[in-house]
One Martini backbone bead per residue (centre of mass of N, CA, C, O) as a GRO file, in nm:
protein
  111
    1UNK     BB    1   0.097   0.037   0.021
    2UNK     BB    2   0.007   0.335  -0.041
    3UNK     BB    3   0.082   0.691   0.132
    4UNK     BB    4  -0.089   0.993   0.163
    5UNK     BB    5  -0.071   1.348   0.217
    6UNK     BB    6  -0.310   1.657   0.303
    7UNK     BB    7  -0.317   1.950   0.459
    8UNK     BB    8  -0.606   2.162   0.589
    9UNK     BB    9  -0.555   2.216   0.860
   10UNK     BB   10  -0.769   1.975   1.067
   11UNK     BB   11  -0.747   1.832   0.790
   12UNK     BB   12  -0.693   1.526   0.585
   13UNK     BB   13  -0.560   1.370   0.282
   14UNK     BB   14  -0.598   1.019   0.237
   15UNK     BB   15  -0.379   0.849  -0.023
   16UNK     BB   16  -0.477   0.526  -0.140
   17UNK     BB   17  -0.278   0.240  -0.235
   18UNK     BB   18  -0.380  -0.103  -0.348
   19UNK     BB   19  -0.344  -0.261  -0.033
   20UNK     BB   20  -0.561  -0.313   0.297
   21UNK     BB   21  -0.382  -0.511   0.520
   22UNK     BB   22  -0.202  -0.684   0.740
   23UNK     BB   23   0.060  -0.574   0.624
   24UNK     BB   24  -0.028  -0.270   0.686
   25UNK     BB   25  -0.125  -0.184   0.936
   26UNK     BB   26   0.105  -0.037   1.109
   27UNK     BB   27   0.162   0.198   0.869
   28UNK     BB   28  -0.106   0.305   0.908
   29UNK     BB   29  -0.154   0.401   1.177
   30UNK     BB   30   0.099   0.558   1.216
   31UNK     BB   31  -0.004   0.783   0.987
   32UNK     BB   32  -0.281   0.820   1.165
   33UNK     BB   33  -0.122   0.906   1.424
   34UNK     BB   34   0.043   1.140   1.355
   35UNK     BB   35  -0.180   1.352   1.220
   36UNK     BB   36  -0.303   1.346   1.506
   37UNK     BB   37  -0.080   1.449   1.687
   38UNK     BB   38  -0.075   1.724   1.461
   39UNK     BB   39  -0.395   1.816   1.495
   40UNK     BB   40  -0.575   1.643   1.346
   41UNK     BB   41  -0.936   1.569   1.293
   42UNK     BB   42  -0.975   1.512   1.005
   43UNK     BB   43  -1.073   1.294   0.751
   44UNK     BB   44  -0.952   1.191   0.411
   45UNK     BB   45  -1.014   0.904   0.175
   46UNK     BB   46  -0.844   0.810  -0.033
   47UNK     BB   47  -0.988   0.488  -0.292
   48UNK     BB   48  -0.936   0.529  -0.596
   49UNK     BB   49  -0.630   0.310  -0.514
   50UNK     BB   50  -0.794   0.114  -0.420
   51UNK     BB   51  -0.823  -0.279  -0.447
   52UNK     BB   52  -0.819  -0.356  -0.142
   53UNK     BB   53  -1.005  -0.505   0.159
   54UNK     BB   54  -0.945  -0.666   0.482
   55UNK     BB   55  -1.032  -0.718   0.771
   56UNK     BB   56  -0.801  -0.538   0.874
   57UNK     BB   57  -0.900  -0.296   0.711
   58UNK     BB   58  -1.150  -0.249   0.864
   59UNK     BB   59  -1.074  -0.244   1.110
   60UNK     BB   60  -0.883   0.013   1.066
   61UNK     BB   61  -1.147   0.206   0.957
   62UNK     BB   62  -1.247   0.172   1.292
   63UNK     BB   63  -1.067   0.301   1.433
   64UNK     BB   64  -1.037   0.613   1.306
   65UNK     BB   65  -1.293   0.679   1.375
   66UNK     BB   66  -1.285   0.637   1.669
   67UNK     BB   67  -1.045   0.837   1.709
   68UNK     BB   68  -1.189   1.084   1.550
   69UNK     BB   69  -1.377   1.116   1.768
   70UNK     BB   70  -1.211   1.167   2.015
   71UNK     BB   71  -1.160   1.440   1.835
   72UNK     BB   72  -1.423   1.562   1.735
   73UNK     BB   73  -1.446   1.431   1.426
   74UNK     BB   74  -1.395   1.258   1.115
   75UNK     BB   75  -1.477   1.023   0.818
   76UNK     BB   76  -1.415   1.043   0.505
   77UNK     BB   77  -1.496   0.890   0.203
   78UNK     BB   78  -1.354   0.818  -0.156
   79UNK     BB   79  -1.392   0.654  -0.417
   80UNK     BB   80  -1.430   0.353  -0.416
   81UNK     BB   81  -1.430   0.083  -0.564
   82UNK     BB   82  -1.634  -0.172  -0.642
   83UNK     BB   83  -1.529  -0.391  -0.463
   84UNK     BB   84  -1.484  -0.179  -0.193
   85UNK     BB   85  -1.817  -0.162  -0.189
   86UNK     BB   86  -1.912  -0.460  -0.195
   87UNK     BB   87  -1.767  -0.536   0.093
   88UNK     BB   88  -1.947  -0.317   0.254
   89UNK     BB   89  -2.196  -0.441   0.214
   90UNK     BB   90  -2.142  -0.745   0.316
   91UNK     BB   91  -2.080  -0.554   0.609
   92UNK     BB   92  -2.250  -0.335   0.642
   93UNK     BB   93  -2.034  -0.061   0.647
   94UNK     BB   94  -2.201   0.146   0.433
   95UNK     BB   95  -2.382   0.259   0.720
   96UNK     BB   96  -2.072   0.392   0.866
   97UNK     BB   97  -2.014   0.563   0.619
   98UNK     BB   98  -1.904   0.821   0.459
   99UNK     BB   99  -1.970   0.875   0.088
  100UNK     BB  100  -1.784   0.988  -0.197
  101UNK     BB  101  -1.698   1.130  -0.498
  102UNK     BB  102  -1.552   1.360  -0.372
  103UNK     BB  103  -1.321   1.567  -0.183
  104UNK     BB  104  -1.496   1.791  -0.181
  105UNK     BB  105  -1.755   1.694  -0.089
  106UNK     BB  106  -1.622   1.596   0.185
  107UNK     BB  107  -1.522   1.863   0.269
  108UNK     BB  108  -1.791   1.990   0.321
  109UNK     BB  109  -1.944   1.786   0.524
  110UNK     BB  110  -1.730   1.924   0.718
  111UNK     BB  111  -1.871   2.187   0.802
   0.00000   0.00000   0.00000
């Protein structure tokens, strides 16, 4: 997996490509707990070169969930592919996230 960010203030864009699985759990937390010690509050998740995401990358997105939310955050998707939408409907997980098209549309509902 890569992992790439971009912070606008309390909010951090960070864009995941390739597969987050149990083999990447360790360096996705680590840069989701760097963000948020760094004083991000809100996440936006760009997943549109996600291409894989298995149970231990959902517990992961709950995690996060989680975190930003005890400094009174939120977490916003975007653009997960087609697999990785599948996936969240069949854990029924599409109804604990809030999923957008855009970045832009993304960062709006955070205001």
């Amino acid at each position: 997996m890569k992992l790439s960010y971009e912070d606008h203030n309390t909010v951090t864009v960070l864009t995941m490509s390739g597969e987050l699985t149990a083999d990447q759990s360790d360096a996705f937390r680590r840069a989701c707990q760097e963000r948020l010690n760094a004083g991000i509050r809100d996440v936006v998740l760009d997943m549109e070169y996600l291409t894989l995401i298995d149970s231990a990358g959902l517990e992961l997105l709950l995690w996060l969930v989680d975190e930003v939310a005890d400094r009174n955050g939120q977490v916003r998707l975007v653009n997960p592919d087609e697999t990785v939408r599948k996936i969240f409907q069949l854990t029924r997980l599409d109804k604990r996230f809030n999923v957008h098209t855009s970045i832009e549309s993304a960062a709006k509902s955070l205001r």
